[in-house]
N, C-alpha and C positions, 0 to 999 in steps of 0.2 A: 122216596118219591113224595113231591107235595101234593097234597089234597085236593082231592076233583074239585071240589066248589070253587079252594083259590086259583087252580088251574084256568079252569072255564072261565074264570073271571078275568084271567090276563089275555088268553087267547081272543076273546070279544073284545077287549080295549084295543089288543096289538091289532087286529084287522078291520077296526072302528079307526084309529090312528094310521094303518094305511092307504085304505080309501081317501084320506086328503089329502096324501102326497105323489101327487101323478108328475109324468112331468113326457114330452114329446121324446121320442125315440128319434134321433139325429138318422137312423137307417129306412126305416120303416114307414116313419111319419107318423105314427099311429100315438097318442098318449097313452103312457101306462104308470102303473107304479113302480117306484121306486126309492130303495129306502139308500143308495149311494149319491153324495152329491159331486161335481170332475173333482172338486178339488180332494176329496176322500179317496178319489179312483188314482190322484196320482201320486199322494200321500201312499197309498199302499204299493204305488208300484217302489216307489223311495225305500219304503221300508221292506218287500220283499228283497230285493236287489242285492243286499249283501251278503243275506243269506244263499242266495242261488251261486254266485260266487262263489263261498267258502265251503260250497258242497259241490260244486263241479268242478269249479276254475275257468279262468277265459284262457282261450287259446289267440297266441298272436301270431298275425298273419296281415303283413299291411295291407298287400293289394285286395286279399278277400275281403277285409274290414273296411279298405277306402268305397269296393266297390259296394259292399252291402249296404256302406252309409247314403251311397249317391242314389242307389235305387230305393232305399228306404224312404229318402226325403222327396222325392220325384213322387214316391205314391201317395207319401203323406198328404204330399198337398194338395193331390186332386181324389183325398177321402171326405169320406163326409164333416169327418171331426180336425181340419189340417190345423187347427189352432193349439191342441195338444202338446209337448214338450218330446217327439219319439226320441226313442233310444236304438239302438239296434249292436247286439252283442252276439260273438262266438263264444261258445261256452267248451270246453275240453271233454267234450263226451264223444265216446264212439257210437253213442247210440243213435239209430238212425228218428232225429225229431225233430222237433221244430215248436215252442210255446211260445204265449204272450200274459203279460201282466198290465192290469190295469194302470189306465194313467201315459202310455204308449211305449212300454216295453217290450222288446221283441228280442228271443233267443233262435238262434239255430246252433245246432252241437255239429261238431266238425266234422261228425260220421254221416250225416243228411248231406252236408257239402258234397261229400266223397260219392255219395251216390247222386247228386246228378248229373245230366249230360247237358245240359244247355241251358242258357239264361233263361229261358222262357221256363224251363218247369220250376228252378230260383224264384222268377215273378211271380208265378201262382202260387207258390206255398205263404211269399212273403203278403200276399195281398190275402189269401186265407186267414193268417195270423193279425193283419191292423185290418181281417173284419171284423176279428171277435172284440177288438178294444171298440172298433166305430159303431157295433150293435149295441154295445157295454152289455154284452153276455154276460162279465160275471154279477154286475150290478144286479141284473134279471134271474141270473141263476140262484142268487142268495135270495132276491126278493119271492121268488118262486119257492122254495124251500123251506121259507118262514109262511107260508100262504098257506100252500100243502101241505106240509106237516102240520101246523096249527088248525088246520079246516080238518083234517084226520081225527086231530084230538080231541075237537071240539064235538065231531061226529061222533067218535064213539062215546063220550059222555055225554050227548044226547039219546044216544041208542039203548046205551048200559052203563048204567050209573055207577055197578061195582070195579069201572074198567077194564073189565076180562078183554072188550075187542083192541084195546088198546095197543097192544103188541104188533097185532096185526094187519092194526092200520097205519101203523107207523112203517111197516116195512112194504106194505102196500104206496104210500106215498114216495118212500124214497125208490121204487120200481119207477115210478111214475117220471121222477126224476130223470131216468136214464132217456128216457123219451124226452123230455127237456133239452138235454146234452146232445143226442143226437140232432132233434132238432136245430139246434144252434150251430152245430159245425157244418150240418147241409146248408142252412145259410148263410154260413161261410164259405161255403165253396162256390156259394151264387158271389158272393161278393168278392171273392179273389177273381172268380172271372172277366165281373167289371173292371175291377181295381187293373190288375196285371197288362188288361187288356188297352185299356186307356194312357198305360204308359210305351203302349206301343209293341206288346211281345202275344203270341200266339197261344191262346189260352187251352187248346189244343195238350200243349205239353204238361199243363198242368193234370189232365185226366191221364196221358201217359205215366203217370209217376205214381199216379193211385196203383196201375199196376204193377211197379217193383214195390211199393208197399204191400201189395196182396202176395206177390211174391215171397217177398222177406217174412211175412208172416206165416205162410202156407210150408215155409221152409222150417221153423221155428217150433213148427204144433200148437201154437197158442192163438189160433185161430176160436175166437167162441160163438157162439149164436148171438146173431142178430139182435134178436128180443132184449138177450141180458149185456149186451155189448155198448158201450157209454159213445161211440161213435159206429157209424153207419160202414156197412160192411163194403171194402175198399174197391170190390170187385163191382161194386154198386152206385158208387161214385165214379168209378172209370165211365161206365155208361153215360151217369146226370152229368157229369159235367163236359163229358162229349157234345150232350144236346145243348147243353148252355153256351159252349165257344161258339157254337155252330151258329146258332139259333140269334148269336150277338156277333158273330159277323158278318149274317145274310142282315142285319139291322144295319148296321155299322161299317161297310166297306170299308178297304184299306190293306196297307203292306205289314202284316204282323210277323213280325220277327223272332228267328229262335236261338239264333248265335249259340252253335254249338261247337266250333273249333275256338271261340274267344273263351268260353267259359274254361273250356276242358285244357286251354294253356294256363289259368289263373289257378288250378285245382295241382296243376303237374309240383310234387314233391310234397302232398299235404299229409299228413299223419295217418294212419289209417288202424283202427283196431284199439287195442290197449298199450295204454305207453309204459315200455316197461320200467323206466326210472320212477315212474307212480305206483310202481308195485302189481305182481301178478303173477301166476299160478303154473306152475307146471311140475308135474309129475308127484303130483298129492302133497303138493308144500306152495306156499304166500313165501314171494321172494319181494323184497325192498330195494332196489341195488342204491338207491341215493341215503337210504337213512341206515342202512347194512346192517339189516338184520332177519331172520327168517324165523315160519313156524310152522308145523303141520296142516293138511288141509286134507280131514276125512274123505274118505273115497265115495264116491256117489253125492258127497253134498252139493247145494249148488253156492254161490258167492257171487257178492257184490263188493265192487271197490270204487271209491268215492274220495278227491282227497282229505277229506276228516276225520273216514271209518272205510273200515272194512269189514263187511258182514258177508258169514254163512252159514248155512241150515242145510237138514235135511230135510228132504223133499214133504214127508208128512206134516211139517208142520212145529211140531211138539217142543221141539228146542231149537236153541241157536247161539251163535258166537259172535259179538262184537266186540273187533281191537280199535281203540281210539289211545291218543294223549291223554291224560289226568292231568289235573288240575292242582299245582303245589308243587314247591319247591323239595319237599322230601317226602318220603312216602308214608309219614303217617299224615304229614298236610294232606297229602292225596288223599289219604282211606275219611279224614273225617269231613273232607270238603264233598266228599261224593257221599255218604252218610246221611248225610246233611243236603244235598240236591235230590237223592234219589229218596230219600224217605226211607230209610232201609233201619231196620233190627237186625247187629252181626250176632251171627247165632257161632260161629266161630272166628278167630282171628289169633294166624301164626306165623311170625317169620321163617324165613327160605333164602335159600339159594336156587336158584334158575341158571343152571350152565355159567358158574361165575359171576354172576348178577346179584346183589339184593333184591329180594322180592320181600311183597307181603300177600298170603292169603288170607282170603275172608270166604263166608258161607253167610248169606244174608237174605232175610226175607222185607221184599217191600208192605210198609203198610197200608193200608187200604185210607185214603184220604175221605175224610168226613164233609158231606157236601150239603152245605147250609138247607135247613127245610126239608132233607131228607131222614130216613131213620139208617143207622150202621146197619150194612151190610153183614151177612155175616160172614165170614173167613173162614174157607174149607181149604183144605190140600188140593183139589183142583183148580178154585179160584185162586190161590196166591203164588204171587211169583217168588222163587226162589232161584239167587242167581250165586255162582261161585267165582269169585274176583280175585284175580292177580294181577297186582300191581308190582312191575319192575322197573328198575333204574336201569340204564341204558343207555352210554355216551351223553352222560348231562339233561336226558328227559327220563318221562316216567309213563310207561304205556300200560296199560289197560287194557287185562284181559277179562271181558263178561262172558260166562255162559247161563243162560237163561233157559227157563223151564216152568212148566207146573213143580208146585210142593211132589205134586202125586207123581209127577216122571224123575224126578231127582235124582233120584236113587239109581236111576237106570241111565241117565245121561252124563251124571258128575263123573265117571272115567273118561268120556271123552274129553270133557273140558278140560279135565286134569292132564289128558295129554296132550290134546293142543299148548295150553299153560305153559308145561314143563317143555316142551318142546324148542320154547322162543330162546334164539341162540345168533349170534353175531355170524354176518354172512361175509364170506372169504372166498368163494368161488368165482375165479376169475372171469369163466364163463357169463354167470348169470348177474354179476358188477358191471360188464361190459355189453351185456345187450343190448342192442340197436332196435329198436324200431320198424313197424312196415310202414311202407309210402306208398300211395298214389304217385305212379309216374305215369305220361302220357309219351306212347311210341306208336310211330306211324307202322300200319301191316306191311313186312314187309313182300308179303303173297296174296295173291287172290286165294279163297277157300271156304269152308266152313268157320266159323268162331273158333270150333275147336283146333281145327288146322291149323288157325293164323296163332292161338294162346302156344300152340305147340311149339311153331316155328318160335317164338318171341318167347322162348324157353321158360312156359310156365308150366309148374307141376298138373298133371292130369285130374288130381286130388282136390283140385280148386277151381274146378269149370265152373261148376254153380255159382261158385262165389264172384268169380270174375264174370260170370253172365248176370248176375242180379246190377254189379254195378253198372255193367257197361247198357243194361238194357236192351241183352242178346240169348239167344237158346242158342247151346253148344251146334244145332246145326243150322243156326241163321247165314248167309249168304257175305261174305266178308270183301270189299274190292281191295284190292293192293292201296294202300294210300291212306287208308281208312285211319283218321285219329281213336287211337282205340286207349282204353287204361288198363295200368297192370299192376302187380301187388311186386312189391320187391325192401330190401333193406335201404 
């Protein structure tokens, strides 16, 4: 760590050199500081952009993407910042979200598609997402983060000069932060209600969607407190932004619109879940069927798949498993190009055979990188990582198996990696080569009923009420009329 005195001396420069650079908040009106200037904000959405890409994928879909583009640019231009360059992309995730990147970036992942029912809750999430670009929240949020944490630091080496509070105030600031975050997404939700609203849709629906989001979450267990939660608790926002449609339509008269038979045709045959030609899990194995190949998948772990990597871990925490591509035409290019990136010391290194494959293993600890003005760390068995590596060749590529850990858990993890490892073997099962996909398909009731009567009759399994009621934004015994456009999971 560097030395209080040069410390405090950079923290009073850096917030002596902030205070000159204010500049009007285009939302707010208010001047503040800021250390982003647009053309930085959209420099960085350039440069996020390919990376988001090569971690999710865009999924294609014209009519979704024609229509996201039209309503994108209809809001853009009556936002505060319409001079901006937006973008508006589907990304290949099932997961139900929606982000934005500086500069006028906007994602929605084809699993948020799936879950709505009408244009009008589309509008509000898209007019939530270009408010955090027109507030330039993130501009605010870093400028905030270098403020607070610098005014932390500064504090407690005014307080105590041997920087014993310093710990504590650094993680006191970064609490602080989360208050920051939420703040800025409630005023997002003020601003998607203008925004949505002004292109004509019933903002209304947008606080309906808070609750399949409270839903989905409530269903998940990962619901956390309020306090330590980086956005405002969704059950919380169904109400504020009830008062806000409300309260901006008794202002604003007019015909707002929810178009929920046009949406819910544009959605019919949309992907739904995880795609299996991207790879995916069942019955304690990672199946491939496009790049055919398969490996174990410990029982109780959890995983992610991503198209770059696929990672998973046990729930505690302590280790984990990522398969990616290597880098190199043969496998010792791979071992010393990754050597060489990852900073690693091989503490062992053996060739193998992997089910007819050449492999290479390694056992290797990362070094601890030396960080200018500070003193080396010292390197214990619980601070260093120790990862064990197999590298295999495999139809012309070479994948990459890491399992990671503490030095101090190693010992206790390296069987498992060793089996996942040994495990990786060429997939030939017709079944899991040939798996299809679920869809969103859109079929009229064909019964007056309950939800569940009508999922019955339109012969869906019992097994999956919840699931088809989170989408359809129905409780298994909501009131159903014959005729009712409703959606359902199918191949």
């Amino acid at each position: 760590m560097k030395s209080i005195p040069t410390l405090s001396r950079l923290v009073i420069a850096s917030v002596a050199l902030l205070l000159t650079n204010c500049a009007r908040n285009p939302v707010t009106g208010k001047r503040e500081i800021s250390l982003m200037s647009t053309e930085q904000e959209i420099a960085i959405g350039k440069e996020s952009h390919p990376s988001i890409v090569a971690t999710m994928g865009l999924y294609e879909d014209t009519k979704l993407q024609a229509f996201m583009n039209q309503k994108g640019k209809a809001m853009a231009a009556i936002s505060h910042r319409p001079e901006l360059p937006y973008q508006f992309f589907i990304v290949d995730s099932p997961v139900v979200n929606a982000f934005a990147v500086p500069g006028g970036y906007v994602y929605f992942t084809r699993g948020i598609l799936a879950h709505f029912n009408n244009e009008a809750e589309f509008a509000g999430v898209l007019g939530h997402e270009i408010g955090h670009i027109t507030a330039r929240h993130s501009a605010r949020q870093q400028t905030s983060q270098i403020l607070t944490t610098g005014g932390a630091i500064l504090g407690a080496i005014l307080i105590d000069k041997s920087g014993g509070l310093l710990e504590s105030a650094i993680q006191g600031a970064q609490l602080l932060q989360l208050k920051y975050s939420r703040a800025h997404e409630s005023e997002s939700d003020e601003i998607g209600v203008g925004y949505s609203s002004k292109i004509g849709y019933d903002a209304n629906q947008m606080a309906e969607f808070f609750a399949t989001i409270k839903r989905i979450q409530d269903n998940s267990g990962q619901s956390v407190p309020n306090m330590m939660s980086t956005h405002p608790d969704p059950g919380n926002r169904f109400t504020k932004v009830h008062e806000l449609a409300k309260d901006y339509q008794a202002k604003n008269p007019g015909n707002y619109q929810v178009n929920r038979e046009a949406y819910l045709r544009m959605i019919d045959g949309l992907l739904f879940g995880e795609d299996p030609k991207q790879g995916f899990v069942e019955n304690n194995a990672f199946y491939h069927p496009e790049l055919k190949f398969q490996f174990p998948v410990p029982a109780g772990w959890q995983h992610q798949n991503a198209p770059s990597q696929f990672q998973m871990g046990p729930k505690d925490g302590k280790s984990s498993v990522i398969m990616m591509l290597a880098k190199g035409n043969s496998l010792d290019e791979a071992a010393q190009t990754m050597v060489k990136e990852l900073n690693l010391k091989v503490l062992e290194n053996s060739k193998r055979t992997v089910n007819g494959n050449q492999a290479l293993a390694l056992i290797s600890q990362q070094l601890p990188q030396q960080q200018q003005g500070q003193p080396q760390q010292q390197q214990t068995a619980a601070n260093t990582l120790q990862i064990s590596t197999y590298l295999i060749q495999y139809n012309n590529l070479i994948y990459a198996i890491h399992g990671l850990s503490s030095a101090a858990d190693f010992e206790r993890s390296f069987p498992t990696f060793r089996t996942v490892s040994e495990g990786f073997r060429s997939l030939t099962d017709p079944d899991k080569l040939n798996r299809k996909p679920d869809r969103v398909y859109v079929r009229q009731a064909p019964r007056a009923g309950t939800f569940q009567e009508v999922m019955s009759a339109l012969n869906m399994p019992t097994a999956r009420i919840e699931e088809l009621g989170v989408l359809n934004s129905l409780k298994a015994d909501s009131r159903v009329e014959k005729g009712t456009m409703l959606k359902i999971i199918s191949k």
